[in-house]
C-alpha positions as CSV (number, residue, x, y, z in Angstrom):
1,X,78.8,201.5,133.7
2,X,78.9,198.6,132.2
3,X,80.0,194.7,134.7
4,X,82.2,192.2,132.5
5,X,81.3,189.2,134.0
6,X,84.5,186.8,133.2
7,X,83.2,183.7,131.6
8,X,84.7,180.2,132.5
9,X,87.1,178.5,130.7
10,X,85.9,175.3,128.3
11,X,87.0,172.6,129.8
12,X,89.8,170.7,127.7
13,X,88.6,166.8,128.7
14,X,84.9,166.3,128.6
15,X,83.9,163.6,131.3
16,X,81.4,161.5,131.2
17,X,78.1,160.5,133.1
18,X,80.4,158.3,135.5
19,X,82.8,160.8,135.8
20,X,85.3,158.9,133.7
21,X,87.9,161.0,131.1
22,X,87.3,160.0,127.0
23,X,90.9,159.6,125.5
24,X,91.2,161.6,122.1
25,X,90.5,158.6,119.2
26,X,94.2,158.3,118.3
27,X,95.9,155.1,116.8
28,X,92.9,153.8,114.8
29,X,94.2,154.2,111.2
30,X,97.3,151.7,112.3
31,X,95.0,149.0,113.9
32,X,92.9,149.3,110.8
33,X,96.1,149.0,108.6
34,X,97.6,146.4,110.2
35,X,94.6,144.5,110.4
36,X,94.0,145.3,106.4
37,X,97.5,143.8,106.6
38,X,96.9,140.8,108.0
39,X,94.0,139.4,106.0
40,X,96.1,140.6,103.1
41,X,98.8,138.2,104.1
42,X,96.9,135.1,105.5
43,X,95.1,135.6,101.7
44,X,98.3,135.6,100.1
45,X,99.9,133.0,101.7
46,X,96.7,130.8,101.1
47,X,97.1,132.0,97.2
48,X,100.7,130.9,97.3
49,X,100.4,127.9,98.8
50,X,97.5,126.5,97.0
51,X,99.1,127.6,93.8
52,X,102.0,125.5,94.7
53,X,100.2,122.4,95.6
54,X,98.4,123.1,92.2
55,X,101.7,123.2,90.5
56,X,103.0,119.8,92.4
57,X,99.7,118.2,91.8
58,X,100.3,119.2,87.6
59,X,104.2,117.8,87.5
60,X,103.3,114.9,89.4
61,X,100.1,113.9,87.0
62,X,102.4,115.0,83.8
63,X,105.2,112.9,85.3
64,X,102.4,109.7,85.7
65,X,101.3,110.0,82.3
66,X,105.0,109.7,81.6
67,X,106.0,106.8,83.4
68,X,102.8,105.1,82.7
69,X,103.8,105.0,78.8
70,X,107.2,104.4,80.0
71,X,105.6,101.4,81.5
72,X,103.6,100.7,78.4
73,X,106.7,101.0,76.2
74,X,108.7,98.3,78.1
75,X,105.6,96.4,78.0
76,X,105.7,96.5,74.1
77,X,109.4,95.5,73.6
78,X,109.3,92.7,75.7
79,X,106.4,91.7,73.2
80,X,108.6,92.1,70.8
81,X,111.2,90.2,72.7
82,X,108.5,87.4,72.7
83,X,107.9,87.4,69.2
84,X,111.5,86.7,68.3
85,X,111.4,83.6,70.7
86,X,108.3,81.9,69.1
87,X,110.3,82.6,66.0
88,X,113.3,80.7,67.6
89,X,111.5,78.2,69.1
90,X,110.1,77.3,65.6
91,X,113.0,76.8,63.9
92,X,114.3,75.1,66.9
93,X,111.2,72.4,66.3
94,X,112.9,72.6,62.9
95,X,116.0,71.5,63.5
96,X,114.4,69.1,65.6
97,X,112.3,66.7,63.5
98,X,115.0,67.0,61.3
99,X,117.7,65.5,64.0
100,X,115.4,62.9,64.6
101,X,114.5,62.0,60.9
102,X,118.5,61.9,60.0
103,X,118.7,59.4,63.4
104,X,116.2,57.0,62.0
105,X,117.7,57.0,59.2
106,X,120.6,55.9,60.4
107,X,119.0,53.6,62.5
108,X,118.6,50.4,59.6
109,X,122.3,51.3,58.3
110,X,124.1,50.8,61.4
111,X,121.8,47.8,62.2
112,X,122.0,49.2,66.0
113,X,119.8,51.1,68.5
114,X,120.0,54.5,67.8
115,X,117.4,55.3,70.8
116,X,117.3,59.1,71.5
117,X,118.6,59.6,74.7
118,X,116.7,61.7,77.0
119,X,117.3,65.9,76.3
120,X,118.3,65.7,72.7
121,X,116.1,66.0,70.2
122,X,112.7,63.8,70.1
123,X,112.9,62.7,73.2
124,X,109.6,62.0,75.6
125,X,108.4,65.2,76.7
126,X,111.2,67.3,74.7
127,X,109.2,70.1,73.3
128,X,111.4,70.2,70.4
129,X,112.7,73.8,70.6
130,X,115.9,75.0,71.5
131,X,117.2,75.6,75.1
132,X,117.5,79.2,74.3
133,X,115.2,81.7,76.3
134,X,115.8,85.4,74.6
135,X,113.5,86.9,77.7
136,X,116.1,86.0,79.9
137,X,119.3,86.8,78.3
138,X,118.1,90.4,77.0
139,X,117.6,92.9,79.7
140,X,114.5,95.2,79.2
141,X,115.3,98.4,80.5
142,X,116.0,101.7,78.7
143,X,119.9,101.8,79.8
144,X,120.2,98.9,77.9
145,X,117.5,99.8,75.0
146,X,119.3,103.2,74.8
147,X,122.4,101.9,73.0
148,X,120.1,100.6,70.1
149,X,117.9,103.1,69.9
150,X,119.9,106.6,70.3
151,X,121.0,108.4,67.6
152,X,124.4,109.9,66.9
153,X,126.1,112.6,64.9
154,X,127.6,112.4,61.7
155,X,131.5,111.8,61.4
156,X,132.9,115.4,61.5
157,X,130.8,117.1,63.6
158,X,131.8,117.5,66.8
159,X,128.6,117.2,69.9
160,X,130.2,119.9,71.8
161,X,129.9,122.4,69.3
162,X,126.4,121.6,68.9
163,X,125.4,123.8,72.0
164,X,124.3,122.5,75.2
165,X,121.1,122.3,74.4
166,X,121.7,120.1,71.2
167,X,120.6,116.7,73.4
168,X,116.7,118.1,72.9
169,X,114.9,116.7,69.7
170,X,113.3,119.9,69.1
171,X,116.2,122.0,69.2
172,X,118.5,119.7,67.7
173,X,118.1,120.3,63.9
174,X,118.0,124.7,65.1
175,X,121.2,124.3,66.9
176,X,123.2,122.1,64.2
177,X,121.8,125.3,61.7
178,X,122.8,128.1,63.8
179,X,125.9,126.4,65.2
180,X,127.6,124.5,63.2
181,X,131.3,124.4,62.8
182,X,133.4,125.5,60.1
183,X,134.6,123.1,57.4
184,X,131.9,120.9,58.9
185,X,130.2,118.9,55.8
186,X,127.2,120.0,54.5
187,X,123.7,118.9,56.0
188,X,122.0,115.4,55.7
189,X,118.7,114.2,56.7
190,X,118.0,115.6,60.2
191,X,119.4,114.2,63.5
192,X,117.0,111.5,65.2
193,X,117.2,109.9,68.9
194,X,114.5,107.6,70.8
195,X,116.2,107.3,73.5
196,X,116.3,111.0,74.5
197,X,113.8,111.4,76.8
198,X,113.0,112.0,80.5
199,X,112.7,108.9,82.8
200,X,113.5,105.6,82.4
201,X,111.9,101.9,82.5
202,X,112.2,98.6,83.1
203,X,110.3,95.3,82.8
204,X,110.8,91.4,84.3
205,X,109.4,88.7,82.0
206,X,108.4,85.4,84.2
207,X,107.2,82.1,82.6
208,X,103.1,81.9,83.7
209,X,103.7,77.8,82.9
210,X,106.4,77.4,85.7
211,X,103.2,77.9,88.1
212,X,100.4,76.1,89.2
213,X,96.9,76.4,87.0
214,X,94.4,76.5,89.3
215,X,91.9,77.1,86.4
216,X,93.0,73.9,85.2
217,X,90.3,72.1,88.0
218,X,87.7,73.4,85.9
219,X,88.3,70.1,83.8
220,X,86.2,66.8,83.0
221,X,87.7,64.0,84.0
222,X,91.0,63.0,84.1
223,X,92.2,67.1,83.4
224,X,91.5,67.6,86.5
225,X,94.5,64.7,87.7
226,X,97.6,67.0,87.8
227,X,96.1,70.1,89.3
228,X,95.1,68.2,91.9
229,X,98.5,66.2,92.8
230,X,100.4,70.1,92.1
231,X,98.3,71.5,94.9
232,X,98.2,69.2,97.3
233,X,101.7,68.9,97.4
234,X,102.5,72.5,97.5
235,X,100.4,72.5,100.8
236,X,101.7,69.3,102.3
237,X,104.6,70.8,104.3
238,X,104.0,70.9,107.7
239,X,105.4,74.2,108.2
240,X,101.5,75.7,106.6
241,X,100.0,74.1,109.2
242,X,98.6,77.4,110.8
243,X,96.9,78.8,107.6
244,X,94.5,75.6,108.3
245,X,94.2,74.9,111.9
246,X,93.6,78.5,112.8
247,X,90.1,80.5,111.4
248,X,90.4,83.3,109.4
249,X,88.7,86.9,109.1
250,X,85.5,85.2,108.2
251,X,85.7,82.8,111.3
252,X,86.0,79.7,108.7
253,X,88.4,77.0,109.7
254,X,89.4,74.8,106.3
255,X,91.2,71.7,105.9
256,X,93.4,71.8,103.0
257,X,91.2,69.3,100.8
258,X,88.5,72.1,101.5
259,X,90.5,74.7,99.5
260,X,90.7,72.4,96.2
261,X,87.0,71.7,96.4
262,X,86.1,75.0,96.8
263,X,88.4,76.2,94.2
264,X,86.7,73.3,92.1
265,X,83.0,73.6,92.6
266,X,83.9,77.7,92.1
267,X,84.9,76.4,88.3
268,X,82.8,73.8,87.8
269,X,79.7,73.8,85.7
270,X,77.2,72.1,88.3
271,X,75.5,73.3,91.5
272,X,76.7,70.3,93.3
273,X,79.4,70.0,96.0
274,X,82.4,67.5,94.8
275,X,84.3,65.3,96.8
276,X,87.6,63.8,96.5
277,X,88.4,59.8,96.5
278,X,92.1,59.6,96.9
279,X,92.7,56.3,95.5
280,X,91.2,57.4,92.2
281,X,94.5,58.9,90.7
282,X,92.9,59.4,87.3
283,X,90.0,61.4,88.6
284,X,90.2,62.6,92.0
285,X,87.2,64.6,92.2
286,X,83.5,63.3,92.2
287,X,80.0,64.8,92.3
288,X,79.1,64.8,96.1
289,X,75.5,65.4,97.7
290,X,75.9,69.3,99.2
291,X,75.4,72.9,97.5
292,X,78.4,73.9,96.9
293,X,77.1,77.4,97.3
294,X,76.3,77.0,101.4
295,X,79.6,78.5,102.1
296,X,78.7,82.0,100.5
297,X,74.9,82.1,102.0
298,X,76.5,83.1,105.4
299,X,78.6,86.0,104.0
300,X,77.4,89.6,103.8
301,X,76.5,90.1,101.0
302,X,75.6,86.4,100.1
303,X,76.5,85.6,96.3
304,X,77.2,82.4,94.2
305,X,80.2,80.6,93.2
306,X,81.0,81.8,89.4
307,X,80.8,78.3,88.0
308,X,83.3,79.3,85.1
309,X,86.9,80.3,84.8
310,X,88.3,82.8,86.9
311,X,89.6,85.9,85.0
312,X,92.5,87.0,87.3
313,X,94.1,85.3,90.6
314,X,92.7,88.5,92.8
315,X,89.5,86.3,92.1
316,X,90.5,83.7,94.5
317,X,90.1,85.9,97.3
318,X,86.2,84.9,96.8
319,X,86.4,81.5,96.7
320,X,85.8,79.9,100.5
321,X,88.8,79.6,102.2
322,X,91.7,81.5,100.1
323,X,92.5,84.4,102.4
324,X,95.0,86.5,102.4
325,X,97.2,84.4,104.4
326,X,96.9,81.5,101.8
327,X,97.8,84.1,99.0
328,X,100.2,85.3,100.9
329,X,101.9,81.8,101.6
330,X,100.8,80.4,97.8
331,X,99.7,83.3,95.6
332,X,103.3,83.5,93.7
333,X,103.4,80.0,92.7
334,X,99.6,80.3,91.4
335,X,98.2,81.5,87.9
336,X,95.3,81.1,86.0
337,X,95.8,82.1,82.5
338,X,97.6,79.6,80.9
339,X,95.6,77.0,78.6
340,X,93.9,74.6,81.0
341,X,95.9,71.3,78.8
342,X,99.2,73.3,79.2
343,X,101.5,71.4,81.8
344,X,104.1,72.2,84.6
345,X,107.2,73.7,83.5
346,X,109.8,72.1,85.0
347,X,112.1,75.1,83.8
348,X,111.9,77.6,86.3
349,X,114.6,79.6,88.1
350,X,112.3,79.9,91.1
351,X,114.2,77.5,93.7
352,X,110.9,77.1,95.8
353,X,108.3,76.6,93.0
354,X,111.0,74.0,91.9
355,X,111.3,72.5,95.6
356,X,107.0,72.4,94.6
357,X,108.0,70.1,91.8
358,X,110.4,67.8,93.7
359,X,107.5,67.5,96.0
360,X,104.9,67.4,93.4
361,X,106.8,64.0,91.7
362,X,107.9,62.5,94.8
363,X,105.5,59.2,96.5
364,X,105.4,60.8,99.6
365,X,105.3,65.0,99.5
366,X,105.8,64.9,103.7
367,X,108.6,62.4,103.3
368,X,111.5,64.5,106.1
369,X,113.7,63.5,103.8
370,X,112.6,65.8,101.2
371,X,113.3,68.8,103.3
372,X,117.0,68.2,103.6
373,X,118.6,71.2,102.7
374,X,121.5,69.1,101.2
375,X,119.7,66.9,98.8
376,X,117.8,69.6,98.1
377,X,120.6,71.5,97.0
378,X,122.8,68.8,95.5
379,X,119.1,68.2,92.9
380,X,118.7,72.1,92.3
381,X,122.5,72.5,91.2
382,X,122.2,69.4,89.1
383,X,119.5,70.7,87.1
384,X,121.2,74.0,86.7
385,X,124.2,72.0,85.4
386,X,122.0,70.0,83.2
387,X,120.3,73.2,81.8
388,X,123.2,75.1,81.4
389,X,124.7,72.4,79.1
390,X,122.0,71.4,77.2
391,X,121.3,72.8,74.1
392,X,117.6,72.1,74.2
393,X,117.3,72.9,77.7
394,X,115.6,70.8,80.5
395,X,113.0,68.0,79.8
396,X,110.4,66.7,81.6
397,X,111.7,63.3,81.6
398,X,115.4,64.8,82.7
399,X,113.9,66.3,85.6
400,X,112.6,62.9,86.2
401,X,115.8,61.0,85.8
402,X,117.5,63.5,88.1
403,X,115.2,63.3,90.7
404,X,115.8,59.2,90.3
405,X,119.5,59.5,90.4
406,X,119.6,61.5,93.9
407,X,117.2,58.5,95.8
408,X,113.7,60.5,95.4
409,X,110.6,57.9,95.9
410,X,108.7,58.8,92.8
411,X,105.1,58.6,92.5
412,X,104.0,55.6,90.5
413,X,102.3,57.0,87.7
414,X,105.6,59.0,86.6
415,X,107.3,55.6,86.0
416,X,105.9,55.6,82.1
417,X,106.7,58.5,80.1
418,X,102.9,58.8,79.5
419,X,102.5,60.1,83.0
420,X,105.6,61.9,83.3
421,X,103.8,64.1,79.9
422,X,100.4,64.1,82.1
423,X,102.0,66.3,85.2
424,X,105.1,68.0,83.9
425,X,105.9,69.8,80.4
426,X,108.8,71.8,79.5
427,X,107.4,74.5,76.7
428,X,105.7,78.0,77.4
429,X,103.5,80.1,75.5
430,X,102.1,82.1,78.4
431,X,104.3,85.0,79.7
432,X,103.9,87.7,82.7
433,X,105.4,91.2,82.4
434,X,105.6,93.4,85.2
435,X,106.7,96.8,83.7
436,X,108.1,99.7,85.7
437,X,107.8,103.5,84.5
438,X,110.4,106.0,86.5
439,X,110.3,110.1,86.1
440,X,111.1,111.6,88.7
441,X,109.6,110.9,92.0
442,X,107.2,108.8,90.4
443,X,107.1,105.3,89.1
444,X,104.2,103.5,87.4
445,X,104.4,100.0,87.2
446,X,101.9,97.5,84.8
447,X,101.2,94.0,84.4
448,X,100.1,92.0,81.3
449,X,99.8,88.6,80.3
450,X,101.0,87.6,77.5
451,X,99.8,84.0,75.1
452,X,101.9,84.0,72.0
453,X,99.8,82.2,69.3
454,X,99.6,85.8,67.8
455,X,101.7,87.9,65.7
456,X,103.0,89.9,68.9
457,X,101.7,87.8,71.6
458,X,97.6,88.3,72.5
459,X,96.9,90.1,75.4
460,X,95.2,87.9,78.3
461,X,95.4,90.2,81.0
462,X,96.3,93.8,81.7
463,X,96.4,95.7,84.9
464,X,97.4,98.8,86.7
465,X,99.8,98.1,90.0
């Protein structure tokens, strides 16, 4: 007889060697897809957001290549703008010489002095064009530019029928097919618009004579005369005391007279330090004993001066002493393109470079006196009056005889009409435009510097703010 021996029963958890219990390996196919999830998403996210910032980065260099020839355009039509000036301005010489002709005629018939009187035609220091400054009166902006150049639609047709899309160039001529009215007349040459585009720009147009020509110290002689007297008096008030009493980045201290020597011996053809003699008022400046290059051998890295014209005013910066507090305080009233004979133009609208002139013509530039806000104002709205009602706009020798009238001490030398024409002018042929380019969110703005003694004005200068 056969013993069934009973076997024991397989246990359902297996333990291990520490006698712990081993879970059954549930829940590992979520972990794993929500991990899987995870990198999916941070992937995509990064995916979506670079492609975004790609996209942004596109519009916003498509919308800078816009406004920069927005920029440009404005820059072209106040060329344009200039051209039709020089034009004016000749026939204004025109009518000039032959005003003055038809008064010396006159003159023997009458048997009386027929003297020009100062601000008509031929006399000293009239430039013998008109009073009439086009870059002033016409605004350069394409609001104003729009109404000239933006097409329109043929009598009879009426722009709402068109479509809404019928403002677009290239679906203009599609839509006036597809859509056009009935009883509408028949088709002529295709619609054109300039003005239809996306943006829009602006430009300012400042006289570059109305300012100080610092490159005019790079001069023999007796050129060197009114640059000198224009820059010491734009200095002389007291209230730019700090620029010079306190040292500057490079731990250089400069008197004022060692500003125009630098900026001298940094134009000047020599190696030499100059000097200044102030009772030489026909040449201020003579050869001294020092190198004018010690300056620059203590800066890192040690260079020279340029000994030759300065090709834009960010120039200065290297010249010893002109900081960014002098800039700062003088830069605006400075230039260095014009022609280095060109004079002062006493016809500015800039009430502080022409407070400068006052200061530039009167005996004593620190004179208290000159800083009275009413005499100062009573002079500034007498020359508006005078240049308002003149038809050949402000001479030198007006500003002069103004300046006389109101009890200013002049310097001696203006007393002759000779020396008034050797510190002051009133003509321009040197121009700044600042043009602005807007699409969008972006704006582009450019500067060029115009001469005109071309057929559009020749380009001096040109520069990306």
């Amino acid at each position: 007889m056969m013993t069934l021996i009973a076997q024991p029963k397989a246990r359902k958890l297996s333990r291990n060697s520490r006698g712990g219990s081993i879970a059954p390996a549930r829940g590992v196919a979520l972990i794993l897809v929500l991990t899987t999830l995870a990198i999916l998403t941070s992937i995509g996210v990064d995916f979506s957001y670079s492609t975004r910032v790609n996209l942004k980065l596109a519009e916003n260099l498509r919308d800078e290549t816009r406004a920069y020839y927005l920029a440009r355009s404005a820059i072209n039509l106040s060329r344009l703008i200039l051209h039709f000036q020089k034009q004016l301005d000749t026939v204004g010489g025109q009518a000039t010489a032959g005003l003055q002709n038809a008064l010396k005629a006159l003159q023997p018939q009458t048997g009386a002095n027929t003297g020009v009187l100062p601000g008509t035609p031929g006399a000293t220091g009239s430039s013998g064009s008109l009073g009439i400054r086009l870059w002033e009166l016409i605004p350069v902006n394409s609001n104003a530019f729009g109404m000239f150049l933006g097409g329109g639609l043929p009598d009879g047709i009426d722009k709402a029928a068109l479509g809404a899309d019928s403002d677009r160039p290239r679906d203009r001529d599609q839509d006036r097919k597809n859509e056009r009215p009935q009883g509408a007349p028949p088709l002529s040459a295709p619609l054109s618009s300039f003005g239809a585009f996306d943006g829009s720009y602006d430009a300012k147009i400042t006289d570059e004579n109305s300012r100080i020509n610092v490159a005019a110290l790079g001069g023999l002689g007796s050129q060197t005369s009114a640059p000198y007297l224009q820059l010491t008096a734009m200095m002389a008030d007291p209230k730019y005391d700090f620029l010079f009493n306190e040292p500057d980045a490079n731990r250089d201290r400069v008197r004022r007279e060692d500003v125009i020597i630098a900026l001298k011996d940094w134009m000047d053809e020599d190696e030499t330090g100059s000097g200044i003699d102030p009772t030489n008022r026909i040449a201020p400046f003579v050869a001294g004993f020092s190198d004018e290059n010690g300056n620059y051998s203590r800066y890192t890295p040690r260079y020279k001066a340029k000994n030759a014209r300065p090709d834009s005013l960010d120039e200065l910066y290297m010249v010893y002493g002109v900081n960014d507090r002098f800039m700062t305080a003088f830069g605006d009233r400075l230039t260095v393109w014009p022609d280095i004979n060109s004079k002062l133009n006493v016809n500015t609208n800039d009430q502080l470079q022409m407070m400068t002139n006052i200061l530039i013509a009167a005996q004593n530039p620190t004179d208290p006196a000159l800083r009275n806000p009413a005499l100062l104002r009573t002079i500034l709205q007498e020359i508006q009056l005078r240049k308002m009602f003149s038809f050949f706009g402000l001479t030198a020798q007006d500003f002069v005889s103004i300046l006389k009238a109101n009890g200013v001490l002049l310097r001696r030398d203006l007393d002759t009409p000779a020396g008034i024409a050797n510190v002051f002018g009133d003509s321009v042929d040197t121009f700044r435009i600042v043009a602005t380019g807007h699409v969008g969110s972006v704006d582009k703005k450019v500067m060029a510097i115009i001469r005109t003694d071309d057929l559009l004005g020749k380009l001096l200068y040109w520069k990306e703010l």
